[in-house]
N, C-alpha and C positions, 0 to 999 in steps of 0.2 A: 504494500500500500504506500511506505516509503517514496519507492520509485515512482508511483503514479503521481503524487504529488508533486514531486520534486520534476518531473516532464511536463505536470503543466505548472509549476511556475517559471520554470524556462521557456515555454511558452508565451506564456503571459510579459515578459519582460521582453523578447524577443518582437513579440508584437507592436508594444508601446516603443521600443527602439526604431523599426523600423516606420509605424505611424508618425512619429516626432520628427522623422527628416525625410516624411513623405515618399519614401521608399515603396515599389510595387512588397507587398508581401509575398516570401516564400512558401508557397502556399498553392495548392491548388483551389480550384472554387469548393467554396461547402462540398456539397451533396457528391462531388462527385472525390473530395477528397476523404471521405466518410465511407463511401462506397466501397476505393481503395485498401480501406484500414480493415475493410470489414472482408473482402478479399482473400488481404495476406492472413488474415486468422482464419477465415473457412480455409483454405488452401491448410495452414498448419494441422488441422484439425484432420483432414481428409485424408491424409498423407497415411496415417496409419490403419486406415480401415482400409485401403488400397492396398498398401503393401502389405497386410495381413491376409488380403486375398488374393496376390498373384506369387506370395509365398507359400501356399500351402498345397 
């Protein structure tokens, strides 16, 4: 939980960094950078019921 916090207050500061000198944000748009996240962890998740199946 540590970690979680601690990603988004570098988040959060990173933000305010880059809005204070009007910088594009590092960032993709919302929805589809939510979408992304949401991706890499189905992908995580999936990896082992897969290779539980074409190992056996």
């Amino acid at each position: 939980m540590a970690v979680a916090f601690a990603s988004l207050g570098t988040g959060l500061i990173v933000g305010l960094i880059f809005t204070a000198f009007k910088l594009p944000l590092p960032a993709p748009p919302v929805f589809a950078g939510i979408m992304g996240i949401f991706g890499i962890w189905a992908g995580s998740e999936l990896w082992p019921f897969l290779a539980g199946i074409f190992t056996k």
